[in-house]
C-alpha positions in Angstrom: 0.0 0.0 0.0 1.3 3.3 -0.7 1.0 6.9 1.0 -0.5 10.0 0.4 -1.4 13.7 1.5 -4.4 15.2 1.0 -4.6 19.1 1.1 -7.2 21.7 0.3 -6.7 25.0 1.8 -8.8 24.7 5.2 -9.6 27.9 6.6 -11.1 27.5 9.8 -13.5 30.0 11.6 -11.7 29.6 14.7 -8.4 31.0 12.7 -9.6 33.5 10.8 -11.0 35.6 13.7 -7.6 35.9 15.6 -5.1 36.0 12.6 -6.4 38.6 9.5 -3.9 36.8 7.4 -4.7 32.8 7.9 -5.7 32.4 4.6 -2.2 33.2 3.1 -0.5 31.0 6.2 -3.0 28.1 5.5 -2.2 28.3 1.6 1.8 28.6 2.2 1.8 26.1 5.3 0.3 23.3 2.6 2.7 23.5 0.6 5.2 22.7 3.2 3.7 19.7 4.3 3.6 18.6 0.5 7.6 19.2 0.4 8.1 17.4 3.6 5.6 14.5 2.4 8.0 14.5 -0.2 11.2 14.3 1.9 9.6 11.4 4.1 8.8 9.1 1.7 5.0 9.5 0.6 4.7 9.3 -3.2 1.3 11.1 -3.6 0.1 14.7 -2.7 -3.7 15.3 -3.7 -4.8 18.7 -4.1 -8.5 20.0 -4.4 -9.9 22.2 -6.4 -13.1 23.7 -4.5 -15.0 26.8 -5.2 -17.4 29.1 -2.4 -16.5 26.7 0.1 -15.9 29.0 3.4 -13.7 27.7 5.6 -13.4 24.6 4.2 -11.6 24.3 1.4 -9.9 27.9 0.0 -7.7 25.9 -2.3 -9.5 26.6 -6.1 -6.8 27.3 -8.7 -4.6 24.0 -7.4 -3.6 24.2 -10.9 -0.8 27.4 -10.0 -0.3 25.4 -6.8 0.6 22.3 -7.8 2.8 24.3 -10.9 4.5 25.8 -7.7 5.3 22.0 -6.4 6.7 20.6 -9.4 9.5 22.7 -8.8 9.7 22.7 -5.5 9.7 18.5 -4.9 11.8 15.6 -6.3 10.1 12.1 -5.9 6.3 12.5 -5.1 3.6 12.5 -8.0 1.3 15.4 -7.8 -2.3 14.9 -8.3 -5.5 17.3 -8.9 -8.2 16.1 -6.2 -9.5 17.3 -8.5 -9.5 19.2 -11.9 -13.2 19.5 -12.6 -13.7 19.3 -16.7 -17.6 19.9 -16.6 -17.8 22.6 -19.8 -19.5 25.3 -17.3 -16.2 25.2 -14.9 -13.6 25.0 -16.7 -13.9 24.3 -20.7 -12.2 20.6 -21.6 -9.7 21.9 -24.2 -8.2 23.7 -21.1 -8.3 21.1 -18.9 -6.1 18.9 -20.7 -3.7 21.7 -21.4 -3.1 22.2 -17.8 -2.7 18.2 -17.8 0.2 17.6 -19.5 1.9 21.1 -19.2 1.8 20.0 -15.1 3.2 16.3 -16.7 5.6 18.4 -18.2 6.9 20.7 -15.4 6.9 17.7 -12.6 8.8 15.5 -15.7 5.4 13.1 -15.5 5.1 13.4 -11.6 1.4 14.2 -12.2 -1.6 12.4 -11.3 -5.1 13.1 -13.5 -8.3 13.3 -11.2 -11.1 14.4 -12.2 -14.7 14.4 -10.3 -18.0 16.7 -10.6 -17.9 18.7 -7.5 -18.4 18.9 -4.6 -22.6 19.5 -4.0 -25.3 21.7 -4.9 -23.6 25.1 -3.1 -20.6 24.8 -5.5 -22.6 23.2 -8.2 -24.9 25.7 -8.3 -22.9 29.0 -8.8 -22.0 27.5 -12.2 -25.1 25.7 -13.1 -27.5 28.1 -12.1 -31.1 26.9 -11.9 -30.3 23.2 -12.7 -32.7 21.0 -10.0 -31.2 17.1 -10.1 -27.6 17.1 -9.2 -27.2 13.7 -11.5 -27.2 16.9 -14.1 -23.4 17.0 -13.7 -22.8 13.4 -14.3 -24.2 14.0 -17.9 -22.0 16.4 -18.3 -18.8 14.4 -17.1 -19.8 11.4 -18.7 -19.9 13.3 -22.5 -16.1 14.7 -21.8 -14.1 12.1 -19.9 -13.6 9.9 -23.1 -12.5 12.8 -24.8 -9.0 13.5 -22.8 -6.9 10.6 -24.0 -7.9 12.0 -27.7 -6.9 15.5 -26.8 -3.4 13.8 -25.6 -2.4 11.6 -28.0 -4.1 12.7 -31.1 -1.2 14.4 -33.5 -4.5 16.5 -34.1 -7.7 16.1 -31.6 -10.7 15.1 -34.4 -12.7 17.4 -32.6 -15.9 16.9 -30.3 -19.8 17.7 -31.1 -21.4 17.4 -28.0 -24.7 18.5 -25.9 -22.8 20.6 -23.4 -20.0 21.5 -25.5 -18.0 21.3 -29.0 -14.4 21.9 -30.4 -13.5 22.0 -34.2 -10.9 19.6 -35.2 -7.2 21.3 -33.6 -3.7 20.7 -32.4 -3.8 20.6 -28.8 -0.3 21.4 -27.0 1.8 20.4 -25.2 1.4 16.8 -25.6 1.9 14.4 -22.6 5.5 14.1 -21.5 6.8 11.0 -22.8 4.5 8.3 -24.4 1.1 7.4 -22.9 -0.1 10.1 -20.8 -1.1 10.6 -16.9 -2.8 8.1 -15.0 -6.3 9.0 -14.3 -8.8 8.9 -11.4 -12.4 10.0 -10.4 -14.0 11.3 -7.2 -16.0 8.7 -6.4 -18.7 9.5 -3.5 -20.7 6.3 -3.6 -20.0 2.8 -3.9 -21.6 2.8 -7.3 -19.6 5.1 -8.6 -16.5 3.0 -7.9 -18.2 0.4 -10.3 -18.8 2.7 -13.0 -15.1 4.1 -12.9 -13.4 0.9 -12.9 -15.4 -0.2 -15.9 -13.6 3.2 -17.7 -10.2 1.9 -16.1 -10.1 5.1 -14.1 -8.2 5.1 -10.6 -10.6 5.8 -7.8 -10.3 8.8 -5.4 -12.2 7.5 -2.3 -12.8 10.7 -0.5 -16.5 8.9 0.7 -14.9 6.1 2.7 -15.4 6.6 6.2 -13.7 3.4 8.0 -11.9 0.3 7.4 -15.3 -2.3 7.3 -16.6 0.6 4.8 -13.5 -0.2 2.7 -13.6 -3.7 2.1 -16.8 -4.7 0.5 -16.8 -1.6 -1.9 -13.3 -2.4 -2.9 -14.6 -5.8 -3.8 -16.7 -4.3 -6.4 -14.2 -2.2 -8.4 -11.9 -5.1 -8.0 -14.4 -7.1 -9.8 -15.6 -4.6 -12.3 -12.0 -3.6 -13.1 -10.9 -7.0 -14.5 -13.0 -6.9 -17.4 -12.4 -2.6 -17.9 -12.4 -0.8 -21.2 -10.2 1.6 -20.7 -11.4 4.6 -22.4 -7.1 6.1 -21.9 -4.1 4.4 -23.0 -4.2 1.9 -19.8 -6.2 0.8 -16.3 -5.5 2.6 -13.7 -6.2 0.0 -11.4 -6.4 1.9 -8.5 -7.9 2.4 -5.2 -7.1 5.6 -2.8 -9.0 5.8 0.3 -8.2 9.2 2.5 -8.7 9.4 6.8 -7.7 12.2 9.3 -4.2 10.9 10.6 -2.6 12.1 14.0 0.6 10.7 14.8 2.9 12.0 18.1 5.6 10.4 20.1 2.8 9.2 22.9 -0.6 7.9 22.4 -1.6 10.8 25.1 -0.1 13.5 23.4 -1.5 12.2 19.9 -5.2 12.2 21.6 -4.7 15.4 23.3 -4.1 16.9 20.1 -6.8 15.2 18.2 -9.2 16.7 21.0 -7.9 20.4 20.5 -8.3 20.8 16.9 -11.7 21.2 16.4 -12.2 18.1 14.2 -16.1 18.1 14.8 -16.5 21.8 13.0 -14.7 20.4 9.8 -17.0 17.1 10.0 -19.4 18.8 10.1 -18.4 21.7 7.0 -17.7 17.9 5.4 -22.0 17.3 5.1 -22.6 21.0 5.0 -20.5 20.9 1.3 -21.1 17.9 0.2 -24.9 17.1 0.5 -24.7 15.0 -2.9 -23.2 12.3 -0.1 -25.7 10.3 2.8 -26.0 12.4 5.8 -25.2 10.1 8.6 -28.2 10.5 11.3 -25.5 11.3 13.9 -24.6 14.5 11.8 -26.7 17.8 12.3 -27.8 20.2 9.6 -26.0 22.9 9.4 -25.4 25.6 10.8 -25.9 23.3 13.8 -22.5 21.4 14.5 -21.0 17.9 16.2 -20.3 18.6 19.8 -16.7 19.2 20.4 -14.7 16.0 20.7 -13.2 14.9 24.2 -10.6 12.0 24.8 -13.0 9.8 25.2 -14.9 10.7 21.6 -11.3 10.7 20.5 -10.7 7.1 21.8 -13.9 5.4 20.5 -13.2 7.1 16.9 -10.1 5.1 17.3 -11.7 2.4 18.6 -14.5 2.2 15.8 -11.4 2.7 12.8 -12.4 6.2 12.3 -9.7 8.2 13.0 -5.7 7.4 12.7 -4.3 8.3 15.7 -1.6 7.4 18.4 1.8 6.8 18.9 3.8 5.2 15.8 3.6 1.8 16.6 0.0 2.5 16.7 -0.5 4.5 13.9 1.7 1.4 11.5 -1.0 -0.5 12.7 -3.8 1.1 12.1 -2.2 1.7 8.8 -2.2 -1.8 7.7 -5.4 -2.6 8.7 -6.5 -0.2 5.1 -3.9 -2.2 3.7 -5.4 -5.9 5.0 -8.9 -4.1 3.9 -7.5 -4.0 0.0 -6.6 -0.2 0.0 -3.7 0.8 -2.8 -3.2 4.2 -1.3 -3.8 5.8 2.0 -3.7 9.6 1.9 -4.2 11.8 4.9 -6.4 14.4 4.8 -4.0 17.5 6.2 -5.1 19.1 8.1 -8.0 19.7 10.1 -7.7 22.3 12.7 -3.9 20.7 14.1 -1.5 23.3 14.6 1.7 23.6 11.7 4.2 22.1 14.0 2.0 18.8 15.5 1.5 18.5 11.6 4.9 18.5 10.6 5.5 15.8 13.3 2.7 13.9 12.0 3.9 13.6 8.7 7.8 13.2 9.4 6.5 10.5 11.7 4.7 8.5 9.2 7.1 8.8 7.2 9.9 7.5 9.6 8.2 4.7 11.3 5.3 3.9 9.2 6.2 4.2 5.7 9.0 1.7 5.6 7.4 -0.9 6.7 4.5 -1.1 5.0 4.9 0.6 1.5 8.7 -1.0 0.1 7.8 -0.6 -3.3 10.4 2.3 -4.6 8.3 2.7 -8.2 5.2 4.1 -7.9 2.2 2.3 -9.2 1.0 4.8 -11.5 4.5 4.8 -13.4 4.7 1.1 -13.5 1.2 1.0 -15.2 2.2 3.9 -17.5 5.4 2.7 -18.5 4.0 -0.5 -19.1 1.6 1.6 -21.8 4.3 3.1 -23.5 6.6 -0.1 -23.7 
């Protein structure tokens, strides 16, 4: 199983009152966890791309952000979590530009994700007046097919479609190297993990709440994915699964921090966003939030596989328990209230005492699946 980092420009409520610039320190401090992810070992760093989203995710052009990485890391692949090529966002044609001139500047460190946002609050400001949220699976259905074209095409034959149309054209830069990046899709229900291994697309499992969650929807793309038609250049066989990680050199100080960083308001910002997912009956309609966490919330979320947290030895394995469930990557969503420093720790942590012992695979998958494409 490998590693990865999850990070979307969280601005909290709780920040933003005391510090009149926490937006800039949020968006600079995630980049240095990405470095450092880099440094330690993990071979993945996710980045979203989220619009209106207060406090929760501030993080919208992650294409100039994760331009900024490619320069500023060696080893890990940099992914969009996601780029969102629905014709109203963000036209296709510039979608897969951005693609492979990011597979250019990170010398094919880039990962393709792609997804339909993230509920009817972002959906809406650039669908106005649209009623059945499935509208955006229409949309995404017509393009996806349409990027492995626009890459390896000498010229793109051009696209007629109901939601949007290109004339026949050169589309630059091509892909760096032969074949092009792996790609993925946001996948917020269990079906939807079907329907993208059937299209040989990687899954990004930002839906999966706990380990038991994990192991009889991997089943299913597992399954589906062994008779895909790949609508790219190869399968992406490909499950990432992401969870709140907390790692510290003692179970008590790794619980202690869990319990003063606010975890319940960004739980709860998670339903208030994305309302296309089931509302568990546990979590409150906004603007009506969780309780605040103690130690012992914090202990049974440990208990019940819900949160990562503890001392190294305990974090390895609660690590491989996603790992016994089937899961190909692990990313950590990064982070959710906890301060720079007990972040930093986390991560160099993981990626001293976890990481070698569980992922000792120095190629990443992706490559291997690419290169085999290009052979």
């Amino acid at each position: 199983m490998e590693f990865g980092l999850f990070v979307q420009g969280y601005v909290p409520e709780a920040r933003s009152k005391v510090d009149p610039e926490a937006e800039h320190k949020a968006l600079l401090e995630e980049t240095q966890y990405v470095i450092q992810a880099d440094k330690s070992g993990f071979k993945y760093a996710w980045a979203s791309e989220h619009h209106f989203l207060e406090e929760y995710s501030h993080l919208s052009a992650n294409e100039v952000f994760l331009g900024y990485l490619a320069a500023a890391t060696e080893r890990i692949h940099l992914g969009s979590g996601i780029f969102n090529p629905l014709a109203p966002v963000n036209h296709p044609v510039k979608v897969a530009e951005k693609v492979t001139m990011l597979d250019h500047l990170s010398k094919g460190r880039f990962e393709f994700g792609t997804g339909r946002g993230a509920g009817s609050h972002e959906i809406l400001g650039f669908l106005p007046g649209i009623t059945d949220m499935n509208h955006t699976k229409e949309i995404w259905e017509e393009t996806i097919a349409e990027f492995p074209k626009m890459f390896l095409q000498e010229e793109y034959e051009g696209f007629q479609g109901k939601h949007w149309s290109l004339p026949p054209r050169k589309i630059f830069p091509k892909p760096y190297g032969k074949a092009h990046p792996a790609m993925w899709y946001a996948a917020g229900s269990p079906s939807s993990y079907a329907m993208a291994a059937k299209k040989g697309l990687g899954v990004l499992g930002f839906s999966v709440q706990k380990v038991s969650d994990m192991e009889w929807v991997l089943e299913q793309y597992k399954t589906a994915i062994q008779e895909a038609k790949a609508i790219g250049a190869f399968v992406n066989d490909n499950v990432m699964v992401t969870s709140t990680a907390i790692c510290a050199e003692t179970h008590e100080k790794a619980v202690e921090i869990a319990v003063n960083a606010n975890m319940n308001r960004f739980q709860s910002l998670v339903f208030r966003y994305h309302d296309t997912f089931p509302r568990p009956e546990a979590i409150p309609q906004w603007p009506e939030t969780l309780p605040e966490y103690n130690a012992e919330i914090i202990e049974l979320l440990i208990a019940e596989e819900l949160l990562i947290c503890g001392d190294p030895s305990e974090v390895r394995a609660q690590c491989k328990r996603w790992e016994q469930a089937g899961a190909d990557q692990l990313s950590f969503g990064l982070p959710t209230g906890v301060s720079y420093e007990d972040t930093m720790t986390t991560i160099k942590l993981i990626g001293e005492h976890v990481i070698p012992h569980i992922d000792t695979d120095p190629v990443h998958r992706t490559t291997r699946f690419r290169q085999a494409a290009a052979a």
